[in-house]
Rosetta silent file (secondary structure, phi, psi, omega in degrees, C-alpha in Angstrom):
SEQUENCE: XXXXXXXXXXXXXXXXXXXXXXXXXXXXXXXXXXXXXXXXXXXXXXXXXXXXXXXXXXXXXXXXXXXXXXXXXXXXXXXXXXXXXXXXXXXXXXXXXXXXXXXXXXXXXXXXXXXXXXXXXXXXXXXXXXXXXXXXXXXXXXXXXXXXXXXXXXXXXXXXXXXXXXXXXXXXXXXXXXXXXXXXXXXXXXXXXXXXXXXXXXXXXXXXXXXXXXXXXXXXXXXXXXXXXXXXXXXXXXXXXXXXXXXXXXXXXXXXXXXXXXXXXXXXXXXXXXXXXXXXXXXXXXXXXXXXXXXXXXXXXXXXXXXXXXXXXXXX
SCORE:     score description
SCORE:     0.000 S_00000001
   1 L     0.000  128.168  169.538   26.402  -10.101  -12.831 S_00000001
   2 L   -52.120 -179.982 -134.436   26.289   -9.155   -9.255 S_00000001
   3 H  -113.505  -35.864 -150.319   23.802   -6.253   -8.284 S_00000001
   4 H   -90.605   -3.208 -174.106   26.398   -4.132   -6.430 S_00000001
   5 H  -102.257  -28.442  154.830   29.037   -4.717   -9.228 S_00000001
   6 H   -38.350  -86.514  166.472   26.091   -3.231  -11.439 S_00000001
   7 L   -46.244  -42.099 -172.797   24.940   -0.236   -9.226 S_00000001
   8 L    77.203 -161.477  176.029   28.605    1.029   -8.106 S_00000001
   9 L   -52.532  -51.606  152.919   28.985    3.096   -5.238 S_00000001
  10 L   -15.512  -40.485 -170.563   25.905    4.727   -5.262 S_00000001
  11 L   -96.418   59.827 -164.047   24.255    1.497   -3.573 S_00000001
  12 H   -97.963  -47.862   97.493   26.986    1.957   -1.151 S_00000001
  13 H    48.249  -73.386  161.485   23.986    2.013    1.524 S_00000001
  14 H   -59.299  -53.593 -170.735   22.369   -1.215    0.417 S_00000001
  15 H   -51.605  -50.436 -172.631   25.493   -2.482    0.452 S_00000001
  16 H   -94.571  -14.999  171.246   26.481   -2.128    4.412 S_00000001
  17 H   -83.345  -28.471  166.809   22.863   -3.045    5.338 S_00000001
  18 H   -73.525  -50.876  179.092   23.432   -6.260    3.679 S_00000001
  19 H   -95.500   -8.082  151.372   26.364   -7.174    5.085 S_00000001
  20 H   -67.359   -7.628  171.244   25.491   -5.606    8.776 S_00000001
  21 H   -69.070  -71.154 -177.583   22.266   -8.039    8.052 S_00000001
  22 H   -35.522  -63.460 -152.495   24.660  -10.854    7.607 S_00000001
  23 H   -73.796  -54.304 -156.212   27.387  -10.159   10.623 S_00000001
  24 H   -67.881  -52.139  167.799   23.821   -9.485   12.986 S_00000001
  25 H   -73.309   35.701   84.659   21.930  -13.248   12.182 S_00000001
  26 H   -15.772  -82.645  163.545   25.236  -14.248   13.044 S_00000001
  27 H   -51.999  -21.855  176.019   25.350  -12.443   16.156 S_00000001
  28 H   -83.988   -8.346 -176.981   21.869  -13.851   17.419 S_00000001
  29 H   -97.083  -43.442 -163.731   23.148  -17.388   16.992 S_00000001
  30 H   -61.846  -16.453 -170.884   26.290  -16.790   18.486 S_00000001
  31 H   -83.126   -0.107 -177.426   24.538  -15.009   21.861 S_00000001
  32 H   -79.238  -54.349 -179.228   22.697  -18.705   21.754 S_00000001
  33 H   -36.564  -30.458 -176.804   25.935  -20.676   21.993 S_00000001
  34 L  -123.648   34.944  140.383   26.779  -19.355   25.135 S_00000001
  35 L    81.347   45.655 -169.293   23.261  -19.759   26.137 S_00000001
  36 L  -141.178  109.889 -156.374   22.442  -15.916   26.251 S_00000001
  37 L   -76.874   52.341  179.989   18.965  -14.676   25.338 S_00000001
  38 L  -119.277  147.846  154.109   20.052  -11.129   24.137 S_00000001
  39 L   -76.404  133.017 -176.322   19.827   -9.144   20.952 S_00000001
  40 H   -26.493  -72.042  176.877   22.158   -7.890   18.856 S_00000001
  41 H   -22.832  -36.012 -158.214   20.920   -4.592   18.849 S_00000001
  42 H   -94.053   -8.658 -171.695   20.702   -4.033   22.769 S_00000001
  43 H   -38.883  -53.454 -178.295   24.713   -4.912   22.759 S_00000001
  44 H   -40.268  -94.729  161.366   25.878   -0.981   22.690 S_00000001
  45 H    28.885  -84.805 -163.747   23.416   -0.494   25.591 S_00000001
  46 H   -70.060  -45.077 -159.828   24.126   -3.646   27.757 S_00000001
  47 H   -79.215  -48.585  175.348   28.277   -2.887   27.340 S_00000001
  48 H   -41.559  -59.956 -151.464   27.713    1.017   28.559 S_00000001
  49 H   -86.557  -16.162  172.534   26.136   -0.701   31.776 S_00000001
  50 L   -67.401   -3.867  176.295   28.778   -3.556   32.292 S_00000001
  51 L  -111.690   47.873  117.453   31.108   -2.119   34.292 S_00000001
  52 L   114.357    5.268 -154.015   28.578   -1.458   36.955 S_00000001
  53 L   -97.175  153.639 -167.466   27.801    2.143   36.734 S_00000001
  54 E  -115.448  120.809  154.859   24.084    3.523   37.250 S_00000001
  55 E  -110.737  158.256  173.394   23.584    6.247   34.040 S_00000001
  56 L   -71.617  153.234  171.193   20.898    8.392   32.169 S_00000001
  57 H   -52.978  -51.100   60.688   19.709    7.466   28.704 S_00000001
  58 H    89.633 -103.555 -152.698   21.041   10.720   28.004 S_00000001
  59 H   -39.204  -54.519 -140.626   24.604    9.637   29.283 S_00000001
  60 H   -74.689  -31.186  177.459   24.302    6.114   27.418 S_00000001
  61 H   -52.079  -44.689 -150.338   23.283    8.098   23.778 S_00000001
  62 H   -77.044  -40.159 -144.819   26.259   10.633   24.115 S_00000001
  63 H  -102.275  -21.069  158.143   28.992    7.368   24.981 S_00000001
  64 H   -70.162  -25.773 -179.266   27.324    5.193   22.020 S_00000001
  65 L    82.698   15.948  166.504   26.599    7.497   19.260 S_00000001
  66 L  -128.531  179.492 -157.688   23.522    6.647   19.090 S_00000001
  67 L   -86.787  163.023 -173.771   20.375    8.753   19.302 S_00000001
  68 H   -46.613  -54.941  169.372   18.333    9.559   22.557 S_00000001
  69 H   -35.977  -58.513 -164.643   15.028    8.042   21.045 S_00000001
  70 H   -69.461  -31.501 -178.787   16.701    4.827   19.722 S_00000001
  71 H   -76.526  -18.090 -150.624   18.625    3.974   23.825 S_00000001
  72 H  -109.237  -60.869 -178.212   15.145    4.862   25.429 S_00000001
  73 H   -39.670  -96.655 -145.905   13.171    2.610   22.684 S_00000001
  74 H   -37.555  -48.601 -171.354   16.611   -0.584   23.534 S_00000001
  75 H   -46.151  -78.018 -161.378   16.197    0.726   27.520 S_00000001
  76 H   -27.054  -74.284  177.356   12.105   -0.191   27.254 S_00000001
  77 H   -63.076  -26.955  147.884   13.076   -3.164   25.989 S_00000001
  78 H   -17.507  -74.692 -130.705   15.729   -4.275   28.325 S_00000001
  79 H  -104.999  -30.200  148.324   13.905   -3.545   31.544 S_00000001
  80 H   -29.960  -60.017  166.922   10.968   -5.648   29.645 S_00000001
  81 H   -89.886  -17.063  166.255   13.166   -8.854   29.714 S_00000001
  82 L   118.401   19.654 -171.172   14.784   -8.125   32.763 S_00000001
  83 L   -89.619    7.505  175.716   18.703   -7.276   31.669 S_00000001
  84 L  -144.570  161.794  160.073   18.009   -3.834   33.184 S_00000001
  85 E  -144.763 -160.314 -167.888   16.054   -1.870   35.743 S_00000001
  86 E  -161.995  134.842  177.408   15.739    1.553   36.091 S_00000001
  87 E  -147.593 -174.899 -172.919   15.477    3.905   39.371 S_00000001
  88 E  -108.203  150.950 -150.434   15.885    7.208   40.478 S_00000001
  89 L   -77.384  133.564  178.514   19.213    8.951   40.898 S_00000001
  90 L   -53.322  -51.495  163.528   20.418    9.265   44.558 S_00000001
  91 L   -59.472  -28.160 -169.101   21.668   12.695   43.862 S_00000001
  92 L  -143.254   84.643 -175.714   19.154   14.301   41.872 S_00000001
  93 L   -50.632   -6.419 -158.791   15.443   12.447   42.758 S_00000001
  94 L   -67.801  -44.651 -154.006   14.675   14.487   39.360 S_00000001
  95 L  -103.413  140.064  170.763   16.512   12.071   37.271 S_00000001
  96 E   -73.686   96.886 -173.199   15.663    8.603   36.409 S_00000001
  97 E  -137.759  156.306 -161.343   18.938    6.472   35.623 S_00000001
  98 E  -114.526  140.794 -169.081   19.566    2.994   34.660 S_00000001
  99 E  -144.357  159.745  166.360   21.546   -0.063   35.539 S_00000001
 100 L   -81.201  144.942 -153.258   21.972   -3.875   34.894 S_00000001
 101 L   -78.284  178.585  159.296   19.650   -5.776   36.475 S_00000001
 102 L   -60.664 -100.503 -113.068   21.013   -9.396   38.786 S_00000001
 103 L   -66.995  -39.482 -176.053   19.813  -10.970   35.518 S_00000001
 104 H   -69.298  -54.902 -173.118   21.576   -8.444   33.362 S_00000001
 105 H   -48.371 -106.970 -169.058   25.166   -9.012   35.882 S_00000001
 106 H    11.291  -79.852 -146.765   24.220  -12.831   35.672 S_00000001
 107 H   -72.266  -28.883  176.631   24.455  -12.311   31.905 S_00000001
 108 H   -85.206  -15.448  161.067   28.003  -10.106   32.039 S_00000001
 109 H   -86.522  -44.289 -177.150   30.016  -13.024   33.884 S_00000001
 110 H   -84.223  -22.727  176.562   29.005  -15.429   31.341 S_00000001
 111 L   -82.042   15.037 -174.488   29.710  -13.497   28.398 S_00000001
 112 H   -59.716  -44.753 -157.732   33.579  -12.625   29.114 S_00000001
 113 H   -80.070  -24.395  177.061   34.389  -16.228   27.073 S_00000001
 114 H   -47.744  -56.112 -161.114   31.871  -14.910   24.565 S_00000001
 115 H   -93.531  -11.300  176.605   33.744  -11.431   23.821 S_00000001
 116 H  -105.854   -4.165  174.737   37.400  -13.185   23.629 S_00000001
 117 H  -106.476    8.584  169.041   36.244  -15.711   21.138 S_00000001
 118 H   -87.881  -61.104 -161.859   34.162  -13.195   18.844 S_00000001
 119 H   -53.506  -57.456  179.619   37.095  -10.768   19.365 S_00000001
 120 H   -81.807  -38.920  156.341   39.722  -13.621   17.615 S_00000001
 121 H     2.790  -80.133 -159.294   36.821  -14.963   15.367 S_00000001
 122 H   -42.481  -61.074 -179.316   37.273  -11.319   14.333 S_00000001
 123 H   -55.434  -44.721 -175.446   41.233  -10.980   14.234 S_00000001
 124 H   -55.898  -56.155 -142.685   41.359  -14.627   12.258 S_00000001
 125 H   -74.177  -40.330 -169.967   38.737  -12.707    9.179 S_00000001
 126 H   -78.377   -0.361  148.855   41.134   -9.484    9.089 S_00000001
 127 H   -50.067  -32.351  163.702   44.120  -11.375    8.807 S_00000001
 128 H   -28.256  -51.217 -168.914   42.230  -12.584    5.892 S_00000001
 129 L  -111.966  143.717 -178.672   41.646   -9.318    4.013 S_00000001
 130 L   -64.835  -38.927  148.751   43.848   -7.127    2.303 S_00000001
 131 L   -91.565  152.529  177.037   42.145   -4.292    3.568 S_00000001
 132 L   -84.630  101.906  166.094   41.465   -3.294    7.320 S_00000001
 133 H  -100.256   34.834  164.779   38.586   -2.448    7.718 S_00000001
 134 H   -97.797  -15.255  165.672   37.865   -1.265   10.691 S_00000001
 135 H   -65.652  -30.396  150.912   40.492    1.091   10.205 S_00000001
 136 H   -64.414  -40.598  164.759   38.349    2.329    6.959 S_00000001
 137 H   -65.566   -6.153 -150.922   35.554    2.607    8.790 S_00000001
 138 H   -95.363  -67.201 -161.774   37.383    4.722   11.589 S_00000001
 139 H   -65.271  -55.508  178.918   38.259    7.109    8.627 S_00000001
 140 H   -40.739  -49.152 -174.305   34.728    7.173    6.679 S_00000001
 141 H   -40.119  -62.244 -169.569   33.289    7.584   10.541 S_00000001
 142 H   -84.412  -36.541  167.565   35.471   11.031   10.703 S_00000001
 143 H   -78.010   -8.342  157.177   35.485   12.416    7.265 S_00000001
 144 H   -43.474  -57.901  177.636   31.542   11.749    7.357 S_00000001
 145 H   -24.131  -70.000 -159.684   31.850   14.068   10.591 S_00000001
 146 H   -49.089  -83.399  174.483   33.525   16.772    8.807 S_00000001
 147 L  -108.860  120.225 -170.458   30.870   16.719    5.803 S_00000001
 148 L   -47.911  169.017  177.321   27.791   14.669    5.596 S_00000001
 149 H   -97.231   -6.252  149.617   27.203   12.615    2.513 S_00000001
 150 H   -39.496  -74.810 -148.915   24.218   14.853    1.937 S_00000001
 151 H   -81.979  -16.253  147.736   26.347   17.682    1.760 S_00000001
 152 H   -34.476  -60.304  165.649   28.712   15.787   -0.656 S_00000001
 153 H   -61.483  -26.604 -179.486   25.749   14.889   -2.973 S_00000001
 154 H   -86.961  -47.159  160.268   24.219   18.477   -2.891 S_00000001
 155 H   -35.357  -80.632  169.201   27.900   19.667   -3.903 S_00000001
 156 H   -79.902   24.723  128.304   28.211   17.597   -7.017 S_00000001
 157 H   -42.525  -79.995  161.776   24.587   18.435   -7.992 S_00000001
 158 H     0.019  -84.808  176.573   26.111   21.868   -7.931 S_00000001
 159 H   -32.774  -42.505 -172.658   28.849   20.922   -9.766 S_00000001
 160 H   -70.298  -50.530  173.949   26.639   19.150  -12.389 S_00000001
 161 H   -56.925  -68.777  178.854   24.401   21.662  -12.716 S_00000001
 162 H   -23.930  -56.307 -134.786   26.829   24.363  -12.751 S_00000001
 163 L   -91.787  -29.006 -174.445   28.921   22.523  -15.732 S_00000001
 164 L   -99.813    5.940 -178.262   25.473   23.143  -18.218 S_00000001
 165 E  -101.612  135.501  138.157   25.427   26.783  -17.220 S_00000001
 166 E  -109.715  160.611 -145.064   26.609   29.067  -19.992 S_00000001
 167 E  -127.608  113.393  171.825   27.464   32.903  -19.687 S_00000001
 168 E  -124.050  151.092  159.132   27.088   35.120  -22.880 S_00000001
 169 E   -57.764  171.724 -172.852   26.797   38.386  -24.005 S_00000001
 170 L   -64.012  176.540  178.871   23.620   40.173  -24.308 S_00000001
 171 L  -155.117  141.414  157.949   21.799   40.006  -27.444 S_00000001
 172 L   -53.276   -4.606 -170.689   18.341   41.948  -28.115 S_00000001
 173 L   -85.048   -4.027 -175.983   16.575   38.431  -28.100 S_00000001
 174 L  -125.122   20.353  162.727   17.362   38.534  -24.125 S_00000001
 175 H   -33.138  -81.794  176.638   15.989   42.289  -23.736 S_00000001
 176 H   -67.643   29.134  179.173   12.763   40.791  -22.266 S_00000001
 177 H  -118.346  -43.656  175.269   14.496   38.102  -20.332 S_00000001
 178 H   -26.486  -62.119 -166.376   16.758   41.283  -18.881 S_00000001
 179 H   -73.777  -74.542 -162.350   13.741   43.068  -17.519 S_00000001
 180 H   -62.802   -6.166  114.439   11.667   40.561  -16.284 S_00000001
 181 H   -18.712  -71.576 -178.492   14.516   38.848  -14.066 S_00000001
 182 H   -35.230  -64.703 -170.463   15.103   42.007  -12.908 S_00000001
 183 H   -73.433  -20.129 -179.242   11.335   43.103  -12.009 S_00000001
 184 H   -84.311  -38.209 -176.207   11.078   39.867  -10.624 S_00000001
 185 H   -71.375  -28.489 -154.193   13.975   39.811   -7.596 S_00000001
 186 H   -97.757  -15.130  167.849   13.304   43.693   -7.111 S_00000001
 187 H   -73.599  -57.921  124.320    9.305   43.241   -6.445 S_00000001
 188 H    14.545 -105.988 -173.609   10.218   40.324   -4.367 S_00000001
 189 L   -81.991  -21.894  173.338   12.188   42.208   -1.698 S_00000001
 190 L  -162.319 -135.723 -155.359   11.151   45.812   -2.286 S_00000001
 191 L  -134.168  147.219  158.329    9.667   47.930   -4.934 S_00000001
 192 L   -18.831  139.791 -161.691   10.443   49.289   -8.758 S_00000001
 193 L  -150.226  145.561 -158.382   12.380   52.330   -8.741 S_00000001
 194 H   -53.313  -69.237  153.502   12.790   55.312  -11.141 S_00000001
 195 H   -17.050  -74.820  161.858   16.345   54.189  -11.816 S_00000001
 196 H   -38.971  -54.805 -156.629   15.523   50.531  -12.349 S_00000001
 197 H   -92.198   -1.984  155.290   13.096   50.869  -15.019 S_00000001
 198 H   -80.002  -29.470  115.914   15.824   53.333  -17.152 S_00000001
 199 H    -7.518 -102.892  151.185   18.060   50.626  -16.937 S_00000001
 200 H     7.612 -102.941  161.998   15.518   48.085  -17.613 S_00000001
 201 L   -39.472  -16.661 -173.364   13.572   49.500  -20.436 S_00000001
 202 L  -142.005   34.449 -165.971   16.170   50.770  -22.359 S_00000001
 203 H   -28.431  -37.521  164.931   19.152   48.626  -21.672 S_00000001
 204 H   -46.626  -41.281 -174.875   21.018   49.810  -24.806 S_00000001
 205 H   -87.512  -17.129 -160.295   20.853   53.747  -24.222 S_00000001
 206 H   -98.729  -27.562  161.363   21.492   53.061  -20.436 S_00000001
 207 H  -144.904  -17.587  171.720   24.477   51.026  -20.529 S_00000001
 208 H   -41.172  -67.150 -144.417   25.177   49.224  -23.763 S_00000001
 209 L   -94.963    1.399  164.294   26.024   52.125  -25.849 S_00000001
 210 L   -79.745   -3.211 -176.723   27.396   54.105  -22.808 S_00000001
 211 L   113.683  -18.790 -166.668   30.789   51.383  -22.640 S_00000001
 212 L   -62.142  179.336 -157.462   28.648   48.828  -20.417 S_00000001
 213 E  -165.303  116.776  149.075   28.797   45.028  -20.868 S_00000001
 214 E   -90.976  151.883  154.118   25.634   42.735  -20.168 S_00000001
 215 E  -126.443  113.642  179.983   26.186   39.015  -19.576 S_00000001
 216 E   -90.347  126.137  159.874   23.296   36.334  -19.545 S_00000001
 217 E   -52.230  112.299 -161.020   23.161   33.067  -17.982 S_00000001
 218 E  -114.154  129.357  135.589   21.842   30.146  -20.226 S_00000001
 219 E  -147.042  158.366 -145.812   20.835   27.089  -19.143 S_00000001
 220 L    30.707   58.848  174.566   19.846   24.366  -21.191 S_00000001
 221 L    89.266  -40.877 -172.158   19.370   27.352  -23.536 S_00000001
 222 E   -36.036   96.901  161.366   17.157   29.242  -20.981 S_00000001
 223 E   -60.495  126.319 -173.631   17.942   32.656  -20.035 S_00000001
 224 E  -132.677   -0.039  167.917   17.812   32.045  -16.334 S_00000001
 225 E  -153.862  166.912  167.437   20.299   34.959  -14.626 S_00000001
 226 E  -149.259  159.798  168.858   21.464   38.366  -16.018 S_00000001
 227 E  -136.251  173.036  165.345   24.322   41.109  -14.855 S_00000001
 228 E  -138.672  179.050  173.537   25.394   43.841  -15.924 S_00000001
 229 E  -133.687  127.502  165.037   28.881   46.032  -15.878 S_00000001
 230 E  -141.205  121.557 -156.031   28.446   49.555  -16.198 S_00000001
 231 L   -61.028  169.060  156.200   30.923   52.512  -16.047 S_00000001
 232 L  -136.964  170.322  173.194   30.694   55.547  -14.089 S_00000001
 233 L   -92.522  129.016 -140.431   31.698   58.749  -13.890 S_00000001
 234 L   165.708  114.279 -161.973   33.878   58.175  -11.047 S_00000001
 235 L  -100.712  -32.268  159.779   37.280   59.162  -10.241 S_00000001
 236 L   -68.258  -35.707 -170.123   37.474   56.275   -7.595 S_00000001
 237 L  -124.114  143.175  164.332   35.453   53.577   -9.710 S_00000001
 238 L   -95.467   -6.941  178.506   35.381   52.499  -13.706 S_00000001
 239 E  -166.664  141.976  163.723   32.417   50.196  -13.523 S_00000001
 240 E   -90.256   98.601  145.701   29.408   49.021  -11.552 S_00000001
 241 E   -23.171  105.224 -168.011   28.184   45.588  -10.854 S_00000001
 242 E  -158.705 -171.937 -159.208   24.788   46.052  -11.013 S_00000001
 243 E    -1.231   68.629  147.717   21.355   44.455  -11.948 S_00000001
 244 E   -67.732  114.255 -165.787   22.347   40.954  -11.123 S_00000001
 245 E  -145.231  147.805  164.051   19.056   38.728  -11.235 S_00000001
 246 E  -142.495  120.469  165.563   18.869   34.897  -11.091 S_00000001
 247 L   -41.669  141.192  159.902   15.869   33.064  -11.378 S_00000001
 248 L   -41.933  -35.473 -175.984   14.253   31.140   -8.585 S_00000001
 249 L   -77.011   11.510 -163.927   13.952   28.141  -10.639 S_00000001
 250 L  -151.746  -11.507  162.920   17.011   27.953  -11.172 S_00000001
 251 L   -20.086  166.873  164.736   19.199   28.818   -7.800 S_00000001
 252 L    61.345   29.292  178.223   21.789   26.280   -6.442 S_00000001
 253 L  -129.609   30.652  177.946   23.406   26.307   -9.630 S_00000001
 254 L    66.019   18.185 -173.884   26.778   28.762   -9.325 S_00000001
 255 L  -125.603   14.457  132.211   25.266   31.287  -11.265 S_00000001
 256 L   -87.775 -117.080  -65.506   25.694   34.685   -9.877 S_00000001
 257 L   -98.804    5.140 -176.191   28.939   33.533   -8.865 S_00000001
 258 L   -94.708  -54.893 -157.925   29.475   32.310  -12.835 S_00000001
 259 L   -88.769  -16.437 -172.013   28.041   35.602  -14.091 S_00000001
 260 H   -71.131  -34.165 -141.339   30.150   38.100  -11.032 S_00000001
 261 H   -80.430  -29.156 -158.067   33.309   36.079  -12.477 S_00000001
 262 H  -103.766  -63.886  164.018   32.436   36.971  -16.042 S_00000001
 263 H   -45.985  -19.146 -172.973   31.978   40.735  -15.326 S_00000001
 264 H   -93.840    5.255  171.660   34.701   40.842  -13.153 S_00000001
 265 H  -102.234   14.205  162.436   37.027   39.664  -16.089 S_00000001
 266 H   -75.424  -44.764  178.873   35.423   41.811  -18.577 S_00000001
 267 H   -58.578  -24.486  177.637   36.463   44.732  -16.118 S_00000001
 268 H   -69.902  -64.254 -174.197   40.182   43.420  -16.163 S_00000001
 269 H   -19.486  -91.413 -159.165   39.821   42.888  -19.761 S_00000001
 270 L   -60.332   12.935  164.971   39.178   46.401  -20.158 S_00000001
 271 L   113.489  -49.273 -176.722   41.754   48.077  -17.731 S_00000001
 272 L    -4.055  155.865 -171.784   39.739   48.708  -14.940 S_00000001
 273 L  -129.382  -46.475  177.667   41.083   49.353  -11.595 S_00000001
 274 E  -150.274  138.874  167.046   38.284   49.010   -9.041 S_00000001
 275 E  -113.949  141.503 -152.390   34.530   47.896   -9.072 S_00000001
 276 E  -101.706  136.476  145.139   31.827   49.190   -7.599 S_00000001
 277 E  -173.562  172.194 -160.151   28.194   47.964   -6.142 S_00000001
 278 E  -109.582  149.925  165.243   25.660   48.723   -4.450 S_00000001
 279 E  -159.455 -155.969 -158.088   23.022   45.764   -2.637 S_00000001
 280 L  -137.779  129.214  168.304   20.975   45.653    0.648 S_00000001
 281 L   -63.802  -17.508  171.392   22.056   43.498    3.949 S_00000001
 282 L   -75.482  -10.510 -174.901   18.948   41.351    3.912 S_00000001
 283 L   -80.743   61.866 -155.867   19.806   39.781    0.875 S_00000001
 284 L   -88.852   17.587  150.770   22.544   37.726    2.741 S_00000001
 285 L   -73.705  -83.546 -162.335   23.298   34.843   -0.320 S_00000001
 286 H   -22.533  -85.785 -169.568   23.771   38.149   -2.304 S_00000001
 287 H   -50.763  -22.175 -166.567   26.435   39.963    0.343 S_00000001
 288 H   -95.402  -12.883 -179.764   28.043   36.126    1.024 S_00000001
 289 H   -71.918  -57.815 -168.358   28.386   36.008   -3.109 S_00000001
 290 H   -55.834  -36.942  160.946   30.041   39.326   -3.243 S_00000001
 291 H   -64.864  -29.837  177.582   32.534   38.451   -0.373 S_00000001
 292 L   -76.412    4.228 -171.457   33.450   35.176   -2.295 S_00000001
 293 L  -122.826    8.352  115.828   34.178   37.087   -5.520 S_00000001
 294 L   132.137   46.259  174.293   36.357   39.053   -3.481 S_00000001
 295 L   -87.300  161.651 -167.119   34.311   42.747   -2.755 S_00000001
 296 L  -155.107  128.941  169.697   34.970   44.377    0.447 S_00000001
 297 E   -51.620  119.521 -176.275   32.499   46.960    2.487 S_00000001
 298 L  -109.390  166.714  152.335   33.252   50.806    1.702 S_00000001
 299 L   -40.824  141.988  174.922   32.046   53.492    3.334 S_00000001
 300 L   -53.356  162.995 -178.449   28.282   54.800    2.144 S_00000001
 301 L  -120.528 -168.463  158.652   27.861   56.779   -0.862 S_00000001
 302 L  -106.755  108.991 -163.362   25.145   58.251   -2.189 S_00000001
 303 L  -100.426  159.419  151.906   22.920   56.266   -4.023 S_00000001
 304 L   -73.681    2.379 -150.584   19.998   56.452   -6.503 S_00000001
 305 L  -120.219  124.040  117.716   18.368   53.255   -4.912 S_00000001
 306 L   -16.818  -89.423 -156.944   16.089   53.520   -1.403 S_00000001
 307 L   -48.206    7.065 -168.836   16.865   49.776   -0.966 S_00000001
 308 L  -109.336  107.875  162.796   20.825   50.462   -0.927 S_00000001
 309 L  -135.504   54.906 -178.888   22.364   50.607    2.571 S_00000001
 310 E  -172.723  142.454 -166.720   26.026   48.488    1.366 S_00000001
 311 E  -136.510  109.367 -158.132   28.124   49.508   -0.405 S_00000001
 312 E  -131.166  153.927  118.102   31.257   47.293   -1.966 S_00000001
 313 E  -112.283  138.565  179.277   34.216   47.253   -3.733 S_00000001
 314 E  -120.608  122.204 -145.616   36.748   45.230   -5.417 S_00000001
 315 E  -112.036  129.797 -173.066   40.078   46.631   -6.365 S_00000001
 316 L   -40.927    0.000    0.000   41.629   44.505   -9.877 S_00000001
């Protein structure tokens, strides 16, 4: 069985390196036929410089797409075999710019018959194929633009990851998962607080058995985030968002935005009209979570927290 009918898409990579391998020891025979001692490689290059024009590497990167390092590395060689030279700019003695050399012109009059019978070579294969592809490449070229294929791949990681996260209520077996989340993000950026460890320590008396709602974040059984919802006395607000902790280990997996989702439809559940929280502006994943789960900046309050200078709400 072929390797790439094996692999899938994934070798998608492998795949275009193989057959740009193919198309390029192609291209080195074919610059022989018409008796023209260039490399594939330097083509981009040499075609910027054929219509006569003197430019910076600079100039020749931005009109090729390709990067400054890789034209200055093709330039060296060029100006090595002689299809270039390189002088200083008439306008600006500063700048260094580049041109084809009489050997490189020599080489652009003979290679006109070159470029119209590679060009129908070309036309003859896609008549050939069902798909075009240079028209597919045109499109891969621009939605690549848009997002990288990095940023594709780190998305359904995300996704993957994400899909194994589950969101439960509290239990007493995730007391000491509670706290120590907690104590860990709040050490981290600032310091333990009176407040926090009556929360904390007593989770039950402080908001369980007060109307509150914990939810914990499991994955692959693991408590790895906790939140909590807790009412107030509050003629503006019915509940707080509040001690939201996600492990380190365990980030880049949707899960404060798993666990705000789960409090904020416990708060629906339960009538609620608008929720409240409090966080800090350096913590700017945190404030960019809260805007995606749809919170908005109030005026200050008063808080029991130091670390609190934001203030949010989201009305049901």
């Amino acid at each position: 069985m072929n390797f790439f009918d094996t692999v899938g898409k994934m070798a998608i990579g492998s795949r275009l390196r193989l057959l740009t391998d193919k198309i390029t020891e192609d291209a080195a025979q074919v610059y022989g036929m018409y008796g023209i001692s260039m490399q594939p490689k330097w083509f981009p290059v040499f075609y910027a410089l054929s219509r006569g024009e003197n430019k910076t590497i600079t100039e020749i990167a931005r009109e090729i797409g390709h990067s400054h390092v890789s034209v200055s590395k093709i330039v060296r060689e060029m100006i090595k075999n002689g299809f270039i030279k390189e002088k200083k700019d008439k306008t600006d003695g500063r700048k260094t710019v580049v041109c084809l050399s009489p050997k490189g012109m020599e080489v652009n009059e003979k290679i006109a018959a070159q470029y119209i019978d590679v060009n129908n070579a070309i036309e003859e294969l896609s008549a050939q194929t069902k798909h075009d592809l240079w028209k597919a490449m045109q499109e891969w070229e621009f939605l690549l633009e848009q997002k990288s294929l990095l940023r594709r791949v780190q998305e359904q990681q995300k996704l993957r990851e994400s899909s194994q996260v589950r969101i439960v209520p509290y239990q007493p077996q995730y007391r000491q998962a509670f706290h120590d989340l907690n104590e860990e993000w709040i050490s981290t950026y600032f310091k333990m607080e009176a407040s926090d460890y009556k929360a904390l320590d007593d989770p039950d008396g402080h908001i369980l058995r007060k109307g509150g709602h914990i939810f914990v974040a499991l994955y692959h059984d693991e408590p790895v985030g906790v939140c909590a919802l807790i009412p107030m006395k509050d003629p503006d607000y019915d509940f707080e968002l509040a001690k939201m902790a996600v492990s380190p280990r365990a980030q880049g997996k949707s899960i404060g935005w798993l666990l705000g989702k789960a409090c904020i439809e416990k708060a629906r559940e339960l009538g609620a009209s608008k929720v409240y929280l409090e966080s800090n502006t350096i913590l700017k994943p945190a404030i960019s979570l809260y805007h995606k789960l749809g919170f908005q900046k109030v005026a200050a309050r008063k808080s029991p927290y130091e670390r609190a200078n934001i203030q949010m709400e989201l009305a049901l």
